[in-house]
C-alpha positions in Angstrom: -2.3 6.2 1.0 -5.0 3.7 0.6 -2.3 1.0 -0.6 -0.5 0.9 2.5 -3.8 0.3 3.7 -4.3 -2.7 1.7 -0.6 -3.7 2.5 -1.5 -3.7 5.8 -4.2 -6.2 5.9 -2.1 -8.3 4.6 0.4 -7.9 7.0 -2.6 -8.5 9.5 -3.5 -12.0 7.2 0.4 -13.2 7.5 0.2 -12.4 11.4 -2.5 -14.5 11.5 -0.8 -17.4 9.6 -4.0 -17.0 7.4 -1.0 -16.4 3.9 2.1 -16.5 3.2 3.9 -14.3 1.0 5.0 -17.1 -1.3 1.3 -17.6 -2.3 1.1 -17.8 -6.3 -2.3 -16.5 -6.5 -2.6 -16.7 -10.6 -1.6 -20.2 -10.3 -3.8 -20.7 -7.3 -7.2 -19.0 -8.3 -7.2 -18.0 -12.0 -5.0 -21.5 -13.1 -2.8 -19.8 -14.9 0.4 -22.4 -15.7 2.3 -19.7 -17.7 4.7 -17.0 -16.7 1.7 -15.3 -14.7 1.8 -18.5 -12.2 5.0 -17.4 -11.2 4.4 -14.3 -9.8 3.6 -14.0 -5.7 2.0 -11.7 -3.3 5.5 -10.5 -2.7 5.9 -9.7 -6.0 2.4 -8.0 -6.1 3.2 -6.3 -3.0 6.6 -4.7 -3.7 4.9 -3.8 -7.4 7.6 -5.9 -9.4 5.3 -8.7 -10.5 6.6 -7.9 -14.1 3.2 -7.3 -15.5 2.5 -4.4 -18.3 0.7 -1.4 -16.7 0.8 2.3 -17.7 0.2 4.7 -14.6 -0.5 8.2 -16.2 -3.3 10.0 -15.0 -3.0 12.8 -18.0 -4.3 10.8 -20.8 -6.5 7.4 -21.9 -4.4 4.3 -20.0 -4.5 1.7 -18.0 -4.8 3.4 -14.6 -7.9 5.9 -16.6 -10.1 3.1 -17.9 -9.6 1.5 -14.5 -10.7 4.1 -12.1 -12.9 5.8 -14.4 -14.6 2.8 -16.5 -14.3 -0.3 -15.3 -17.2 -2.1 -13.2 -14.8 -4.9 -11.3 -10.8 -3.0 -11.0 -9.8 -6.2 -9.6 -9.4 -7.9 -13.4 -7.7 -4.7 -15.1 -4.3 -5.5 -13.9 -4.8 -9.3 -13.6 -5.5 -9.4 -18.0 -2.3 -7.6 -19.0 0.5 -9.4 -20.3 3.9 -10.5 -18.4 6.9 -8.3 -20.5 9.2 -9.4 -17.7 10.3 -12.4 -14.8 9.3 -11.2 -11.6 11.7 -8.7 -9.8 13.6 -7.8 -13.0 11.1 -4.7 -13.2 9.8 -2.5 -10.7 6.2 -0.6 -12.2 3.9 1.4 -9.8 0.5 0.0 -10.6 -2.5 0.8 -9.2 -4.3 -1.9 -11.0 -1.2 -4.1 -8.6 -3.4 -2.9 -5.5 -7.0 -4.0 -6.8 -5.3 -6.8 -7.9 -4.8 -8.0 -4.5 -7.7 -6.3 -3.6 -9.4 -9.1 -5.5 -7.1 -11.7 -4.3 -8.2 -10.4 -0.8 -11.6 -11.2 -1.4 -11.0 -14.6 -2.0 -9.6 -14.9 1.1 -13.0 -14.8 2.8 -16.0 -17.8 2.5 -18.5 -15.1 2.1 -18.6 -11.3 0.9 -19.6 -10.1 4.0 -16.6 -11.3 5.7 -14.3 -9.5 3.3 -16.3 -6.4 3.5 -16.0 -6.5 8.0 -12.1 -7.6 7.1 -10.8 -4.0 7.2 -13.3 -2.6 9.6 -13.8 -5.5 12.7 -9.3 -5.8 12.2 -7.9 -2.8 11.7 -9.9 0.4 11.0 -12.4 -0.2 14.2 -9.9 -1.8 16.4 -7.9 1.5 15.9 -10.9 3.6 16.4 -10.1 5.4 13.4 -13.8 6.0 13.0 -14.3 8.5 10.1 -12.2 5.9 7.7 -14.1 4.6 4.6 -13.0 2.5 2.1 -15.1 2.4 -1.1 -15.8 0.0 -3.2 -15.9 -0.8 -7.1 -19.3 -1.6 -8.8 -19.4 -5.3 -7.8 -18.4 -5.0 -4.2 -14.6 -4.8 -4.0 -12.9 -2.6 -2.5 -10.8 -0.1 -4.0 -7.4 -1.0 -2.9 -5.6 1.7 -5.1 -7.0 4.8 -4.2 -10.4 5.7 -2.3 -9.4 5.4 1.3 -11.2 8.7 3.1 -10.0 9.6 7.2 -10.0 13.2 8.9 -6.1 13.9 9.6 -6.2 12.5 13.0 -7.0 9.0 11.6 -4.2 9.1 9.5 -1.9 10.1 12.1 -3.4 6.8 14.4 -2.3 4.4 11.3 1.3 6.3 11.0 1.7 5.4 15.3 0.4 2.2 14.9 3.6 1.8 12.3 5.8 4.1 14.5 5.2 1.0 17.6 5.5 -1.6 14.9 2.1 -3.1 15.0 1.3 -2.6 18.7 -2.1 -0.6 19.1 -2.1 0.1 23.0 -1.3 -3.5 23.9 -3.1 -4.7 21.0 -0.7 -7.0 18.5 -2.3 -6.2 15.3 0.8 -7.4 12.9 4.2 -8.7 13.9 7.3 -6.0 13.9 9.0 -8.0 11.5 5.6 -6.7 8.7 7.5 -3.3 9.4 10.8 -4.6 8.8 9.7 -6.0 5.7 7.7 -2.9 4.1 10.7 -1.3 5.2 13.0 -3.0 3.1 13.8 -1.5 -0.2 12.7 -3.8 -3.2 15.1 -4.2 -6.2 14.6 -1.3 -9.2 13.4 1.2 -7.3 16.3 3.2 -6.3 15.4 2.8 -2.9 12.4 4.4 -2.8 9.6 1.7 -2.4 9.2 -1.2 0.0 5.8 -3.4 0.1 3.2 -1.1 -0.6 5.0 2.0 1.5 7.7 4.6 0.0 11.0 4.6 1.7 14.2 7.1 2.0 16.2 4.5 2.0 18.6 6.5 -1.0 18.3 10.0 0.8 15.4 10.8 -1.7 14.9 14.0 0.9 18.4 14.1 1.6 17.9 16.1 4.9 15.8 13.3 5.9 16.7 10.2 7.9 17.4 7.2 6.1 14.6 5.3 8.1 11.6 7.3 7.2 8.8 5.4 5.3 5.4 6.7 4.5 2.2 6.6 2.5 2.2 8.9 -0.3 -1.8 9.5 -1.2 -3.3 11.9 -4.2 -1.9 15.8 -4.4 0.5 15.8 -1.9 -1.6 13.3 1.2 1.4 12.1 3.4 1.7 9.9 6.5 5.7 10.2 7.1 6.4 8.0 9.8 10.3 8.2 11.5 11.4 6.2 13.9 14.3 7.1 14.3 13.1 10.7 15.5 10.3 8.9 17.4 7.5 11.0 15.3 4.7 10.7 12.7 4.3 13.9 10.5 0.8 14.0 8.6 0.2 16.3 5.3 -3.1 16.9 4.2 -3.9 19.5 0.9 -5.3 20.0 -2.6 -1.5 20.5 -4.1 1.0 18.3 -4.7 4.6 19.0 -3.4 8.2 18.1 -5.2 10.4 15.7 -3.4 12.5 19.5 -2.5 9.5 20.7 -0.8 8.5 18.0 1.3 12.5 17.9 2.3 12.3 21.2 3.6 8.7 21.4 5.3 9.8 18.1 7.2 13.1 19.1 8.1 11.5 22.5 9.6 9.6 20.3 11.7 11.7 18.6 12.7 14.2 21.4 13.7 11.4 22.5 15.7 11.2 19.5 18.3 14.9 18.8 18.7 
């Protein structure tokens, strides 16, 4: 769940006019002229920047060393080759997120200004007040994966999605940010916009087609549907098949009709 976190600020930074989604940050800050300078924050965002990345969490790979080894997780992604243009493949990466994570940071004159970033615009401004972020060894945060909020806090970031970036009068990103993490990017059956999962294919085919969420660690879920004007939050310590969460969300739903 903590990448749609990080998607989210930079809905905040493209609110602001502060990016643009065109930005070629490998051709900006690492002068890359190659295939690498081709790729964008769009590309980084909807994970189809056509960079190699193994996300298995049951042996030695890239995802592994990252979490587990790796001092600075904002170069683990950034190092591996191109084996495709941009958009012809779509590849969940979590070494994607610190990869903009890093690109974040760069955003900011000082360290200190990235670090009150998520706090002083989104987190605090919410009052979600347990939320912590952590950070890698050298200071960046980890954009991937090591978000931490009671249930409550979850449920204030799946509202503030559900009213499409209004926080109680409060503009905190534009509705069209929802419209496009809400879109379905190419490869991905449907199932993934920018840094959210969609239904967009009837993956819970009970569902509504407009339900998007952030999918967390062993089953962590912020459903938000507008359609049915409600934000469902799953917390646990087991993850659930796609049949399962069909059914528990469908039961709920029943139950407010």
């Amino acid at each position: 769940m903590t990448k749609s976190i990080l998607g989210t600020l930079y809905g905040i930074l493209v609110h602001e006019n502060k990016i643009s989604l065109d930005y070629r940050p490998f051709s900006k800050l690492f002068n890359e002229s190659g295939p690498k300078s081709k790729i964008t924050l769009d590309h980084l965002l909807r994970m189809q920047s056509g960079l190699a990345w193994d996300e298995n969490y049951f042996k030695i790979s890239d995802v592994t060393r990252m979490l587990f080894l790796d001092s600075d997780m904002t170069q683990t992604q950034a190092k591996n080759e191109v084996i495709a243009p941009p958009t012809e493949v779509w590849n969940y990466s979590s070494g994607t997120s610190n990869l903009l994570s890093g690109i974040l940071r760069k955003q900011f004159p000082t360290h200190q200004e990235y670090l009150n970033f998520p706090y002083a615009n989104l987190i605090d401004r919410m009052g979600m007040n347990s939320m912590l972020i952590e950070t890698d060894l050298v200071g960046n945060f980890v954009g991937s994966s090591y978000s931490w909020a009671t249930t409550r806090d979850w449920a204030k970031f799946g509202l503030l999605y559900l009213h499409k970036g209004d926080w109680n009068g409060d503009r905190i990103f534009s509705e069209s940010w929802v419209d496009y993490i809400t879109t379905p990017t190419k490869n991905s059956d449907g199932t993934y916009g920018a840094h959210f999962w969609l239904n967009a294919e009837g993956k819970y085919p009970d569902l509504p087609r407009d339900l998007h969420s952030a999918n967390g660690f062993q089953g962590q879920r912020v459903f938000i549907i507008p359609s049915r004007d409600v934000v469902i939050v799953r917390t646990g310590l087991e993850e659930q098949s796609d049949e399962q969460f069909n059914t528990l969300i469908g039961d709920i739903l029943k139950t407010i009709e």
